[in-house]
C-alpha positions in Angstrom: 103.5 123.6 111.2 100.1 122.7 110.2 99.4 121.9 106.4 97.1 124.6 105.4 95.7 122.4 102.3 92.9 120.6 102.7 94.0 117.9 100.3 97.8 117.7 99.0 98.4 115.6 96.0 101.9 115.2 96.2 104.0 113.6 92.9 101.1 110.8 92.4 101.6 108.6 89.3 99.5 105.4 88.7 99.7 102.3 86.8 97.5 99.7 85.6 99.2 96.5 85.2 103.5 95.9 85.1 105.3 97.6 82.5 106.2 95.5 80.0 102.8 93.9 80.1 100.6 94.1 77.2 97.9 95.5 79.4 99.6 97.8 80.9 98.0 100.9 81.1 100.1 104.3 83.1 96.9 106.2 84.0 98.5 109.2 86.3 102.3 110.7 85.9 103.7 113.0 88.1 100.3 115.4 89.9 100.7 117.1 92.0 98.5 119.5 93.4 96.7 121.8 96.8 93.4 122.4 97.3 92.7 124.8 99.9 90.0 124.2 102.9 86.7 125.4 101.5 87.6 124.8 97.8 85.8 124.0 94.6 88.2 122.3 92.3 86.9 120.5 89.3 89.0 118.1 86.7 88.6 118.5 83.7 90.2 116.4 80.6 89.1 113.4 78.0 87.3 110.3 78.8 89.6 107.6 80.0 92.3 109.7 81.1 92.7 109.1 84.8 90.1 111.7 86.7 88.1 109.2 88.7 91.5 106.9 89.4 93.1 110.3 91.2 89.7 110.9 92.7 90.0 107.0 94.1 93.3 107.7 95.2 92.2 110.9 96.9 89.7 109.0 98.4 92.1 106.1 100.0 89.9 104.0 96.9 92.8 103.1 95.4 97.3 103.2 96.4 99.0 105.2 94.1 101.9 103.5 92.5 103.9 106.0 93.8 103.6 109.5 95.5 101.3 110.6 98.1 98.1 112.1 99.5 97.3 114.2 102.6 94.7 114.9 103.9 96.1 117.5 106.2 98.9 116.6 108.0 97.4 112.5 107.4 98.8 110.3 104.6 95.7 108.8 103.2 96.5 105.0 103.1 92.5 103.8 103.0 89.4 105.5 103.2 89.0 108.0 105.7 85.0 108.1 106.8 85.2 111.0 109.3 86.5 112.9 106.6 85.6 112.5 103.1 82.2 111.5 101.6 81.8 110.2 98.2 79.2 111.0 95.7 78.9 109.3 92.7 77.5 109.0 89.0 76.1 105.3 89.8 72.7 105.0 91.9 74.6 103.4 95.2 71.4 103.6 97.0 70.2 100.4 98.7 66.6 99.6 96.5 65.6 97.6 99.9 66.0 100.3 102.0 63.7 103.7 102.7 65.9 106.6 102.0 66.0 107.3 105.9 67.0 103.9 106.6 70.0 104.4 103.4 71.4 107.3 105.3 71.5 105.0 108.9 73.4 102.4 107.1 76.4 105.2 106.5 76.1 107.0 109.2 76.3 103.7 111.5 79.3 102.9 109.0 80.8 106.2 110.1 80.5 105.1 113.5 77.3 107.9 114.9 76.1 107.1 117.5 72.3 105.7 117.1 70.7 108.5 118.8 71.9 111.4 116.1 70.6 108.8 113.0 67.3 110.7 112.5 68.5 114.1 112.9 71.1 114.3 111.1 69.3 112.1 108.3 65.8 114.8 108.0 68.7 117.8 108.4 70.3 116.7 105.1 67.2 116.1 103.5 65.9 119.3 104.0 69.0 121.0 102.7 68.5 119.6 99.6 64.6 119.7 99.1 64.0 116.2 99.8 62.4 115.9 103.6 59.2 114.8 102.3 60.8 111.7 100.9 62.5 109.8 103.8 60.2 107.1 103.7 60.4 106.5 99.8 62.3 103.4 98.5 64.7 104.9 96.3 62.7 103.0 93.0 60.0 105.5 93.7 62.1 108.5 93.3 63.1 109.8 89.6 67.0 110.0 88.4 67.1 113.7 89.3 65.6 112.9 93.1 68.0 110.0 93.6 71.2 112.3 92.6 69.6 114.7 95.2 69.9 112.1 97.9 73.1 110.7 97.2 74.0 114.4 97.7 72.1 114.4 100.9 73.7 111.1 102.0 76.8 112.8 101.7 76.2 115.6 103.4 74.7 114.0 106.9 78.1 112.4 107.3 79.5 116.0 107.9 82.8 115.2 106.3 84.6 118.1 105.7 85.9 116.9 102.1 83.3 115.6 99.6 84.7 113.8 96.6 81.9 114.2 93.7 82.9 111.3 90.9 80.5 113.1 87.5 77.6 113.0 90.0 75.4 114.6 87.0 76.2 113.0 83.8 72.4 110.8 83.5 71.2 113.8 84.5 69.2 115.7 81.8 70.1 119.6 81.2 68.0 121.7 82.9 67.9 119.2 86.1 71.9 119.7 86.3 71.5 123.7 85.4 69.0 123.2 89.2 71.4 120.8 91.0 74.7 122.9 90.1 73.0 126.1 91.8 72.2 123.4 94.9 76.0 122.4 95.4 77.2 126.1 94.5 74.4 127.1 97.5 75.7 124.3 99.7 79.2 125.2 99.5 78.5 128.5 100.3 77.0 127.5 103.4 78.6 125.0 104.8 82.6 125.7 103.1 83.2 122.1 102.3 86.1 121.4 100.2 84.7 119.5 97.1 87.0 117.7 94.4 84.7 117.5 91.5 85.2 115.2 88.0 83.0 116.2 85.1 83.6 116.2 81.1 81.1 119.5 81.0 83.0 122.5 80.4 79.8 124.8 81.4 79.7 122.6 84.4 83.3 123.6 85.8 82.8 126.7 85.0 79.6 127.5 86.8 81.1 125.5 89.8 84.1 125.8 90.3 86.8 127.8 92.4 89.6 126.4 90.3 89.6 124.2 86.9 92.4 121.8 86.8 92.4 120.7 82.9 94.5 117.4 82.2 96.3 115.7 79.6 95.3 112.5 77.5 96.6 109.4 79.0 98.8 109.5 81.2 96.6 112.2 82.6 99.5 115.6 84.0 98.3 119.1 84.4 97.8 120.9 81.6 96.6 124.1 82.7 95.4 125.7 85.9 92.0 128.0 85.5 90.9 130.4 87.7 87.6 131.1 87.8 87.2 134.3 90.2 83.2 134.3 91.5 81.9 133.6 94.7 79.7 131.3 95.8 76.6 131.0 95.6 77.0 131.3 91.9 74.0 133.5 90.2 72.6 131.9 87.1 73.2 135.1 85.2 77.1 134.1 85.8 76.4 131.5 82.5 75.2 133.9 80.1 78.2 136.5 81.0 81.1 137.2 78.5 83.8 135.8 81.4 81.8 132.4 81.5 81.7 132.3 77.8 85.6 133.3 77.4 86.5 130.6 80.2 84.6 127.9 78.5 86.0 129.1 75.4 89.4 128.4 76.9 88.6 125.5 77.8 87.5 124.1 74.6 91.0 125.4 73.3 92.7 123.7 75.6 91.2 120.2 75.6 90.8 120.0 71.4 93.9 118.4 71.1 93.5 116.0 73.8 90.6 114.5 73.2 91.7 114.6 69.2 94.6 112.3 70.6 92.0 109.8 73.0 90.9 109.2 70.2 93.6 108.5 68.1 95.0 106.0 70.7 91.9 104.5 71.3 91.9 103.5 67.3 95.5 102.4 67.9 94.0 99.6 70.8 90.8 98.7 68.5 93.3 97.6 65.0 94.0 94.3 64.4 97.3 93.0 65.1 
């Protein structure tokens, strides 16, 4: 029988380093997790703790040091370019490339054939606003309109899994608040399955189908949230008593954890 998940996340732990090594670091223990086709699912936990090395593993990034990933029925072993896209925080764009010729670099990556470059390139554009910069250089373009076209980049590989690494966090306020409605829009439309890392709690909440809150390091499930609202998400969703009472949880739940980050990160900076 098919596996109904999009993404299974069976048992992964990860280490940094051998144990017994003074740098060794045990970043994961023991996820495991399902996220359905068409899924929002954010993670959510303290700085440090392991979200982006899962996301990497998700990704084929990065072997887990032991359990496994499926992408379907597939154990993900390396990256699989037909069907998961990355976006992340960093600027990956190419400054010596137009934005057009950026997205012909990972489509032709991805193996399109030549003759579908432009297309698909000006389609993704458009979904996000930005058609009327394909011949920029990506130095032109503000923070705000680069994270728009590192979405859009995404997007025009048709992937049906987008892995989004804090793809808003230089991002000021108001321009996340506008890109956050984008991606709930997007989803919406096209039913991608999106694994999403952020430290905002406001963030998850607006976006997300499902919150998956972690530990501190070694990063385990906490705490599954639910969030209950389809997509597209209406901005009057963040001003509502359910949004404030999830985010409210959420606070809750990570005080503790970070509390303890904190803590061990004293522990590393003492002397001797």
């Amino acid at each position: 029988m098919a596996n109904a998940a999009a993404v299974t996340i069976d048992r992964v732990s990860h280490d940094f380093g051998s144990a017994g090594d003074a740098r060794h670091v045990k970043a994961i223990d023991n996820i495991s997790l399902d996220v359905a086709r068409g899924e929002f699912v954010a993670l959510l936990g303290p700085s440090g703790c392991g979200k982006s090395t899962l996301l990497n593993i998700v990704g084929g990034l990065l072997q887990p040091t032991a359990g496994e990933v499926r992408v379907g029925d597939v154990v993900v072993r390396g990256p699989l370019p037909h069907d998961i896209a990355f976006v992340f925080q960093e600027n990956t764009l190419f400054p010596w490339n137009t934005i057009v010729q950026n997205f012909h670099v990972a489509l032709e990556f991805q193996g399109v054939p030549k003759r579908e470059w432009n297309e698909r390139s000006m389609r993704a554009l458009q979904s996000v606003g930005m058609q009327g910069f394909a011949a920029h250089y990506p130095g032109q373009l503000s923070v705000g309109m680069k994270q728009r076209i590192q979405m859009a980049r995404a997007i025009c590989l048709e992937t049906a899994i987008l892995l989004m690494d804090e793809p808003f966090a230089a991002l000021d306020e108001q321009t996340r608040m506008v890109l956050g409605e984008d991606l709930s829009v997007l989803l919406a439309k096209t039913g991608k399955t999106i694994v999403f890392v952020t430290h905002s709690l406001a963030e998850a909440v607006f976006l997300a189908d499902r919150i998956v809150v972690t530990t501190a390091r070694p990063a385990r499930i906490k705490k599954i949230l639910e969030v209950g609202e389809a997509h597209p998400r209406d901005r009057r969703f963040m001003t509502s008593d359910k949004f404030n009472a999830l985010r409210n949880e959420l606070y809750e739940l990570l005080h503790d954890e970070i509390r303890q980050t904190v803590e061990m990160m004293r522990d590393v900076s003492r002397p001797g």
